[in-house]
Structure formats: C-alpha cells, structure tokens
Backbone as CSV, one residue per row, in Angstrom:
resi,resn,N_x,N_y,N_z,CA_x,CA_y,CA_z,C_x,C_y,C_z
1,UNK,0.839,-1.185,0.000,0.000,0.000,0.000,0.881,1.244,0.000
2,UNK,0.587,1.895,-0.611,1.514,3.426,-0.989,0.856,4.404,0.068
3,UNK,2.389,5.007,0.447,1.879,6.151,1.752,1.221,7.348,0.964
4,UNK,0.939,7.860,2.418,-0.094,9.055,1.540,1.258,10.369,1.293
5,UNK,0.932,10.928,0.105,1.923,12.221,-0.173,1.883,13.113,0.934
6,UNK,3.752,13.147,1.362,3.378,14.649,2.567,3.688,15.650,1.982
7,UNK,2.830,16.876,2.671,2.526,18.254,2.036,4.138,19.246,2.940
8,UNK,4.500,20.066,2.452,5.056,21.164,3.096,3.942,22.671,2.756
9,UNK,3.678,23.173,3.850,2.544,24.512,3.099,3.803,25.425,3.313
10,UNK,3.995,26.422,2.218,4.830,27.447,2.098,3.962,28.555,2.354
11,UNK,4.389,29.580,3.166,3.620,30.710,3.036,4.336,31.708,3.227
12,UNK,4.988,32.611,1.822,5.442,33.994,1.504,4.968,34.601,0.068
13,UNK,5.194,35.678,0.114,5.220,36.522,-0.985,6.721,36.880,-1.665
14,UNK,7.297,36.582,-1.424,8.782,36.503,-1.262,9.591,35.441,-2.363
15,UNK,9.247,35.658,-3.867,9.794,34.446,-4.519,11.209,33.884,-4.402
16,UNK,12.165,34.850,-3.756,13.119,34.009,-3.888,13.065,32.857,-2.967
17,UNK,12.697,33.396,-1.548,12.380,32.540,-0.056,11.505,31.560,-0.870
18,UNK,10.654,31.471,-1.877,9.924,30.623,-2.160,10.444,29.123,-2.786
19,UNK,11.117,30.164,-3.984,12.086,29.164,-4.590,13.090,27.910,-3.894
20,UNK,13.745,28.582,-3.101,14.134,28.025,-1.880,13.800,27.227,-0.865
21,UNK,12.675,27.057,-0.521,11.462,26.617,0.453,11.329,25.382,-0.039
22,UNK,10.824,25.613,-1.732,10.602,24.821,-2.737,11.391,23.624,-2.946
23,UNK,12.852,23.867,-3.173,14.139,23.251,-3.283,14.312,22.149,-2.074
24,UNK,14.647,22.836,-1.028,14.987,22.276,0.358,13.421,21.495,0.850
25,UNK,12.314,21.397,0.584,11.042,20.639,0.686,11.325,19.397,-0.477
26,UNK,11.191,20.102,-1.533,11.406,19.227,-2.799,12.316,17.862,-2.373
27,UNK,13.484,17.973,-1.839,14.839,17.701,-1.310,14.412,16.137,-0.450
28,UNK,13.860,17.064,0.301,13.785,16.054,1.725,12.039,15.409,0.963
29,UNK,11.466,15.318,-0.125,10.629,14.301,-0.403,9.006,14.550,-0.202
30,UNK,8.410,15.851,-0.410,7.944,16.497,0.149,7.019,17.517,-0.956
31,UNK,6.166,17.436,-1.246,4.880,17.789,-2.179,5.098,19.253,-1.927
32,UNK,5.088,20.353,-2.438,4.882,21.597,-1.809,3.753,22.444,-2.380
33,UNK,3.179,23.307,-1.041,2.188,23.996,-1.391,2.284,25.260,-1.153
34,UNK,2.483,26.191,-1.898,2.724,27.422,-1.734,1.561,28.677,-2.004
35,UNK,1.736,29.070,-0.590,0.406,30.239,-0.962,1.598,31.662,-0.194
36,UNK,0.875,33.174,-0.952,1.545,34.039,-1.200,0.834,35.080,0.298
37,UNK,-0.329,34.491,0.895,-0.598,34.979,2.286,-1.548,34.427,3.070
38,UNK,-0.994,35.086,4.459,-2.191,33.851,5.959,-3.218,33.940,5.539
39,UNK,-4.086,34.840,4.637,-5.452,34.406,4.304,-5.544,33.242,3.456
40,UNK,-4.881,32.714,2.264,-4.780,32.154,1.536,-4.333,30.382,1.936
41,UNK,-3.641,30.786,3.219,-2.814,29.663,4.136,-4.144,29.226,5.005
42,UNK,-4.806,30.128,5.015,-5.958,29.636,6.465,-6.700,28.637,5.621
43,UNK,-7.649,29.252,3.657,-7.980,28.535,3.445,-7.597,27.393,2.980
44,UNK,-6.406,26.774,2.794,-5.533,25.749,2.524,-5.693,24.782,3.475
45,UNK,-5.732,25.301,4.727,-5.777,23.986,5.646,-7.433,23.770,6.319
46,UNK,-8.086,24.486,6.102,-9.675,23.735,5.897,-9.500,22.850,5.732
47,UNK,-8.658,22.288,4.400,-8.865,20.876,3.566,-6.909,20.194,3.586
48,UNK,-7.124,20.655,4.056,-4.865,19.807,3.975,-4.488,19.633,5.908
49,UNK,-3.458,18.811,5.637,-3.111,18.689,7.118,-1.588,18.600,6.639
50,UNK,-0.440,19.701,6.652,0.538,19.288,5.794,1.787,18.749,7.067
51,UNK,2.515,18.107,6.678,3.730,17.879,7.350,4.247,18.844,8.482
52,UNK,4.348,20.030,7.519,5.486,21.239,7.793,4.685,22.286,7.299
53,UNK,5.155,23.188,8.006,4.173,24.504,7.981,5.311,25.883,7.819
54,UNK,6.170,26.856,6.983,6.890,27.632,6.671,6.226,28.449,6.463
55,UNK,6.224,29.524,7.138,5.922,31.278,7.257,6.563,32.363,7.066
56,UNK,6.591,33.357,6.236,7.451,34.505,6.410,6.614,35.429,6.724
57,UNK,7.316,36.779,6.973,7.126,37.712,8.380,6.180,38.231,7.663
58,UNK,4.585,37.954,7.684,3.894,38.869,6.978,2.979,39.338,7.755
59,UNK,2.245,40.493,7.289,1.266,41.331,8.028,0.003,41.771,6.808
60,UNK,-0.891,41.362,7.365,-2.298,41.673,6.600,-3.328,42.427,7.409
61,UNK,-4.249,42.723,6.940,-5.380,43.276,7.360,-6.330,42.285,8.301
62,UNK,-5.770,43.190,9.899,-5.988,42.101,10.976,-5.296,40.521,11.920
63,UNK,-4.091,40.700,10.376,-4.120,39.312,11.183,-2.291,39.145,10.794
64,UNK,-1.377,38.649,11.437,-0.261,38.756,11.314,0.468,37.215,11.436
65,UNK,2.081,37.086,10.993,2.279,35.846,11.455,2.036,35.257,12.819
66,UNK,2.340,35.462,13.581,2.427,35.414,14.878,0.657,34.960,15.321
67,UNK,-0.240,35.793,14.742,-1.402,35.102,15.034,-1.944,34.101,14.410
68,UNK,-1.577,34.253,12.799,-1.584,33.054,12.005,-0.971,31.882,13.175
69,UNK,0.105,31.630,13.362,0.356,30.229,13.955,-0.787,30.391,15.402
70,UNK,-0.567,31.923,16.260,-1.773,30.949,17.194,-3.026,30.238,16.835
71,UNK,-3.665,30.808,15.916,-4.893,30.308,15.742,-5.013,28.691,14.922
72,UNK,-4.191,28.646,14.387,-3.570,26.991,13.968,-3.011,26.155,15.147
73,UNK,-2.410,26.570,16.059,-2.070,25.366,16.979,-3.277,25.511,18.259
74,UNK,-4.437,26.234,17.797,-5.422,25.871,18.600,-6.580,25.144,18.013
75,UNK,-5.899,24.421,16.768,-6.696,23.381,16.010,-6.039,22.025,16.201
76,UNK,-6.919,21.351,17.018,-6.698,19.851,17.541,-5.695,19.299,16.174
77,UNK,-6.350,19.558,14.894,-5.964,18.527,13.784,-4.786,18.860,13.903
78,UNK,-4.093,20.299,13.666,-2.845,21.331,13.374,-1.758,21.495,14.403
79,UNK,-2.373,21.016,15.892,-1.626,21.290,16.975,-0.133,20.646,16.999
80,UNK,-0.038,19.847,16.586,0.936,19.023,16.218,2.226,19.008,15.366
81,UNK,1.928,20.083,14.156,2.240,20.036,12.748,3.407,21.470,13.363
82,UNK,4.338,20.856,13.069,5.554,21.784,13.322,5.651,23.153,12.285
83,UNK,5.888,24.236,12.533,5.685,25.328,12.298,7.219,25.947,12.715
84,UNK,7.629,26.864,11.299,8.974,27.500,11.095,8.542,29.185,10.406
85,UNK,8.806,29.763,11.524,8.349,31.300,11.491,10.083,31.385,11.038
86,UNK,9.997,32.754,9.736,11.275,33.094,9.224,11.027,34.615,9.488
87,UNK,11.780,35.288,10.117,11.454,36.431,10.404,12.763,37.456,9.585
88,UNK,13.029,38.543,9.282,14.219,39.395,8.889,14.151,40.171,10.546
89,UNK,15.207,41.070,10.416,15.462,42.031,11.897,14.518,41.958,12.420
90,UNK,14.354,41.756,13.641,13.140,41.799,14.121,13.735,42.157,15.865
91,UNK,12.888,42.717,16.621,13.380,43.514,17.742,12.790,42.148,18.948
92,UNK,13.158,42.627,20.018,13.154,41.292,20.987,11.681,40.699,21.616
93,UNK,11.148,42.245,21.285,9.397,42.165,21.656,8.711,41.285,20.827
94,UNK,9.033,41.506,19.706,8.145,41.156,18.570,8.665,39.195,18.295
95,UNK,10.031,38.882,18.472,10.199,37.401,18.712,10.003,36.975,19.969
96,UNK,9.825,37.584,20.832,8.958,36.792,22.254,7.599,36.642,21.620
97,UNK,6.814,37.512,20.992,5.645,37.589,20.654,5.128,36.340,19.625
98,UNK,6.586,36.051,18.568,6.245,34.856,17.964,6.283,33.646,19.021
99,UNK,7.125,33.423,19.698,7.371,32.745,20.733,5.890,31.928,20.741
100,UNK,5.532,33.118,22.343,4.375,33.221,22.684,3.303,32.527,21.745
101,UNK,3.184,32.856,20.638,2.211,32.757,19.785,2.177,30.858,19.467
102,UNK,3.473,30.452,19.252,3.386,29.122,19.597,4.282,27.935,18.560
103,UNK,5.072,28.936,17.941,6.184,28.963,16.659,7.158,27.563,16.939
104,UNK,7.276,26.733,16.700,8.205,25.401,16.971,9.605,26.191,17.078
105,UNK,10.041,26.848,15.356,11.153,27.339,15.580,11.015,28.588,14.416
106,UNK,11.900,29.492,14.795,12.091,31.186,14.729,13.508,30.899,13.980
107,UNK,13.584,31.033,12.783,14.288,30.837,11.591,14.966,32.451,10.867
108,UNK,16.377,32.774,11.879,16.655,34.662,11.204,16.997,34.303,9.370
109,UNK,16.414,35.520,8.910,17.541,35.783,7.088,18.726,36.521,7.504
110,UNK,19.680,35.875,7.308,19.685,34.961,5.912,19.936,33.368,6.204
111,UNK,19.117,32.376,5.995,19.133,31.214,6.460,20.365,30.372,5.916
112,UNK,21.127,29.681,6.922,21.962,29.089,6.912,21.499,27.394,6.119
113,UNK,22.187,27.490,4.969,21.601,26.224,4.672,21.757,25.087,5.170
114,UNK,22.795,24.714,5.810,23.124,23.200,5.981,22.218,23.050,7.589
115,UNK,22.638,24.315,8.361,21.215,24.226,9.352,19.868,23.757,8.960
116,UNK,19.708,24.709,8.347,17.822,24.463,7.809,17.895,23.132,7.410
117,UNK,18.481,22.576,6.587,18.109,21.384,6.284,18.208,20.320,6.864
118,UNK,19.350,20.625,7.990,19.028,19.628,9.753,17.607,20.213,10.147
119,UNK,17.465,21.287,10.703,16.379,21.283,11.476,15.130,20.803,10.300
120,UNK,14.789,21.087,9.098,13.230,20.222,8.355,13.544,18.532,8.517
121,UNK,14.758,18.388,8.096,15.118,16.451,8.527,15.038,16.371,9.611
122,UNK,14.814,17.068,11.003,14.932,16.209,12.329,13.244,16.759,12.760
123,UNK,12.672,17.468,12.191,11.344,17.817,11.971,10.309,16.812,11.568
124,UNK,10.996,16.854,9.922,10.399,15.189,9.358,10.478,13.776,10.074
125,UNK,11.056,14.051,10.768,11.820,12.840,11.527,10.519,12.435,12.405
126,UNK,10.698,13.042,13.228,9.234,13.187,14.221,8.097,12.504,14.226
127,UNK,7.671,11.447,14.481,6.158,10.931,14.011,5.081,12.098,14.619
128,UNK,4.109,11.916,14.343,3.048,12.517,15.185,2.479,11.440,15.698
C-alpha cells in the first residue's frame, strides 16, 4: 500500500524565499504547497493537514504571522504540525511575541543552509 503524499505549506510573498522553500522541501521528499498569504494559508488547511508549515514575516489586514500560527495550533488537527516562522530584523518584543504565539522554531535571514536542512530532517523525523 503506498503512503499518503506529505505536504510542506509554504507561506510567503517573497519568490526568492519561495524558490528556496521549494528546493529544500522538494529535497527532503515532500509535495509543496505554496500560498503568497495567511489568508490564503488559512484557506488551505480547511482541507490539507501538511507535514510542515513555513511562514514569512507577513502582516495583513488584521491578522499577522504570529497570530496566524496561534490560531492553527489551537486546532486539535494542526496542533501538532511543526511550524517554522522566518522572520528578517526583528526587535526582541516582537520574537517573544512569535514565541508566545506558539512557533516550533524562529528561523533569522539569511538562512543558513546546511542548518535548515538539519532542522526540516529532524522535523520530518518526528512521528506525530
């Protein structure tokens, strides 16, 4: 019996970060789904339950990264599903705040590759 395809959900506006996302998902075996914002990400997982969950630092009308992941790890299905907030400069308030919010791991630019690709392999690793 063939496993079911795992998803990575990408979520930036940011094509190069995308491209990239893309690559290093692609890599480690890994379907990717890329949407360009948390509105677009919220409706994605109505219907998906993905592996891995990648965020960049975005801000919309009402609703920001940081709340994007709270309101996902207060979904029984989602609670689980490891989550990688990528932030640029960001001041000490505002990464306690991702913290807080409920972020697995807080990922600075410019991402170190051979890191990142330990931390999504010891991620993947993980059963739920």
């Amino acid at each position: 019996m063939d496993e079911p395809i795992r998803e990575a959900l990408t979520i930036t506006s940011n094509a190069t970060l995308k491209a990239y996302l893309d690559l290093v998902f692609e890599d480690a075996g890994l379907k990717v789904a890329g949407v360009a914002t948390l509105r677009e990400g919220l409706e994605y997982l109505k219907s998906h339950t993905p592996a891995i969950i990648v965020l960049d630092d975005l801000h919309e009308n009402g609703l920001d990264s940081a709340g994007f992941i709270w309101r996902i790890k207060r979904v029984k299905r989602l609670k689980k599903t490891p989550t990688i907030q990528i932030i640029h400069k960001t001041s000490e308030r505002e990464r306690l705040t991702i913290e807080i919010s409920g972020a697995d791991h807080i990922v600075e630019l410019p991402i170190k590759n051979s890191r990142f690709r330990k931390l999504i392999a010891s991620l993947l690793s993980i059963s739920r």
